[in-house]
N, C-alpha and C positions, 0 to 999 in steps of 0.2 A: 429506446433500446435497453435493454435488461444490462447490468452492470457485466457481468460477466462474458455478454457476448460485445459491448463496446471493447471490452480490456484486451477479446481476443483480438479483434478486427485492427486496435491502435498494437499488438502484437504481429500480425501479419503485415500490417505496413512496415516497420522496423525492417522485418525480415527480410521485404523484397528491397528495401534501400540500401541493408547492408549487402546483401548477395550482389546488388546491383556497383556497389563501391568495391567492394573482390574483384568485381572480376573485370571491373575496368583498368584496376592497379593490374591484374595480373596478362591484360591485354597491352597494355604499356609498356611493360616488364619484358614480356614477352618479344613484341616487335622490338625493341629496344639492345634485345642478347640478338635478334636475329635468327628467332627460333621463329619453325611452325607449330600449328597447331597438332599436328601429326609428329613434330619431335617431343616433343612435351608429352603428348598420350604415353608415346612409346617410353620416355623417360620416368612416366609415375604412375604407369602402368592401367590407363584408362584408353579411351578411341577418342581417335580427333573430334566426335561431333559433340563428347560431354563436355569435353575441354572448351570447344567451341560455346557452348550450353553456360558452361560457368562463367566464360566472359562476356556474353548478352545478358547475366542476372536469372538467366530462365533456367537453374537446376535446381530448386529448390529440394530436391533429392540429396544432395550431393552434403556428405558426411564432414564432418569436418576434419577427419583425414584424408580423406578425397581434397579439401580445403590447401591443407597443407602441405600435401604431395606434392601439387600442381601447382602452388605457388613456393617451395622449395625449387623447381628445377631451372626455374626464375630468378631465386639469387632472392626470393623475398620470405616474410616467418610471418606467420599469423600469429595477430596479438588480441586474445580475447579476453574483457573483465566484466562484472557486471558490477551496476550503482545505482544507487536509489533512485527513482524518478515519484515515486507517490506509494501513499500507503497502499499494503497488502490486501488481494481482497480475501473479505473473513468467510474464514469456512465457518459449517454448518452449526458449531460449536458454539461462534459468536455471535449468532445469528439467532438464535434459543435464547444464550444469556438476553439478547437485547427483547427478546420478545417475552421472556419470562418477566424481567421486570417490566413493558408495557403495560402485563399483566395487573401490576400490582398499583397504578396512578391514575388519575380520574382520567375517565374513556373520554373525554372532552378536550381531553391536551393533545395539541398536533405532537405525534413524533414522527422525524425522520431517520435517515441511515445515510451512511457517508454522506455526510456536509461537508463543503469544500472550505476551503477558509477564501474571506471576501476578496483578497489581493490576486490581482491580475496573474497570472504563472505562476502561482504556487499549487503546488500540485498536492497539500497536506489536505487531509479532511477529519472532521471529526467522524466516529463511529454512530453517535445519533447524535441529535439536537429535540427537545422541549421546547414547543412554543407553547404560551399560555398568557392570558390575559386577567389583570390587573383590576378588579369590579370595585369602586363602581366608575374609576375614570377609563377603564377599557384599555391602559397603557402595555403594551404587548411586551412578553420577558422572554430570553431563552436561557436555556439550561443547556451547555454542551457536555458528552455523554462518550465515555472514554471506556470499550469494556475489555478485560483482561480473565481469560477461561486459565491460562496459568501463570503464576508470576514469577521473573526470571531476574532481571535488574533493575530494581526495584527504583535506586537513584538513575539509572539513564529510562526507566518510565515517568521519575519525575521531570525533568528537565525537559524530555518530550512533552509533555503537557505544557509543563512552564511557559514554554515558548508558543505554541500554539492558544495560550489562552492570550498573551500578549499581544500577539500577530494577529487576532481575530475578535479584541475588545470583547470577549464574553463575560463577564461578570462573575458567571458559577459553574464547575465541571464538577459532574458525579462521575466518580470512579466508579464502575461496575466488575466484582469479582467474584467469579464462582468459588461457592463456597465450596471447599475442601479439604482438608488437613494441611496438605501444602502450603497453599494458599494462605491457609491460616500462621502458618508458623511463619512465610515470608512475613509476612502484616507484624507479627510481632514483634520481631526482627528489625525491621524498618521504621519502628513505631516513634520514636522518637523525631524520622527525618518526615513521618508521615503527617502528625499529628499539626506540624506550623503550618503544611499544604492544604491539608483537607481535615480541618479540626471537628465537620459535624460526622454524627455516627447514623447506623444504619435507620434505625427507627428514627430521628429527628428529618432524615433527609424525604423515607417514605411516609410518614404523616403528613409533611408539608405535600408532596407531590398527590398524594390519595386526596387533600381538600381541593386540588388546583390552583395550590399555592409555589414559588415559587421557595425554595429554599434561600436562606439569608447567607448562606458559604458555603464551600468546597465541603464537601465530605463523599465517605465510601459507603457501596451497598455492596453488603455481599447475599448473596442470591445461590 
């Protein structure tokens, strides 16, 4: 299944669990004040059968002020947040970066795209991974592959890595960043916090990667 139709499908699950968790609080609630379902309609202004709908899980229609009406006249408050659960999936943007630089390393290196990290429920992935092999004992290397179209916080994109090269024993991440004026003034900017992380430079990283060489450290490509 294609990334973007699993992320809807693990999103439509979510949905009907929570509609399904409303409206059993709100059927609770409900028997609980000694309302009907036809007092409640008439109290927030909907028909006893959506009312009904909402506390079987089956409105997926139903607004989220429709949400809160009908579980206000219940004595209850809807409390909604969101939080991380796994990285973003990259739009088309980052999807070019990763495939422009493809472009530029030997056609013989496997590359992927969202790599998970090895640990059971962790839900981080890297953006790509290089694999490539070691001639002439054939001992296999990867490269994880981190791409950023603009850059924004420069120290909490380090620390993200930091910790995902940790947690996933990689050895080597290229940063991939589109080249841009932006871009470029971030880098300069951050050159000092950037330079202990990922001390090789563009051309050092893409000659090694163009022979089917593994790079010997962290460094940036900008692209």
């Amino acid at each position: 299944m294609a990334t973007t139709e699993r992320r809807s499908a693990v999103a439509n699950r979510a949905t009907r669990r929570t509609l399904a968790t409303i409206g059993e609080e709100l059927l609770q609630a409900r028997l609980g004040a000694g309302l009907s379902q036809a007092a409640v309609g008439a109290g927030c202004g909907m028909s006893r059968s959506k009312v009904g709908r909402i506390e079987r899980g089956q409105a997926p229609s139903a607004s989220v002020a429709d949400l809160n009406r009908a579980l206000a006249i219940v004595g209850l408050e809807l409390a909604i947040r969101a939080f991380p659960t796994s990285q973003p999936l990259r739009d088309i943007a980052h999807l070019r970066l990763l495939a422009d630089f493809a472009a530029r390393i030997d056609p013989r290196l496997t590359i992927r795209t969202e790599v998970p990290l090895p640990t059971p429920g962790d839900r981080r992935a890297w953006d790509g991974m290089i694999t490539g092999a070691t001639a002439p004992a054939g001992d296999t290397w990867p490269v994880a592959l981190e791409a950023e179209t603009r850059l924004r916080d420069v120290q909490a994109l380090l620390r993200r890595i930091a910790l995902k090269q940790r947690d996933s024993g990689v050895g080597v991440v290229v940063l991939l960043v589109r080249d841009t004026r932006s871009n470029r003034a971030a880098l300069r900017e951050a050159h000092m916090a950037l330079v202990g992380a990922f001390p090789l430079d563009c051309r050092t990283i893409l000659d090694a990667l163009a022979a089917g060489k593994a790079p010997p450290a962290n460094g940036i490509v900008l692209i």
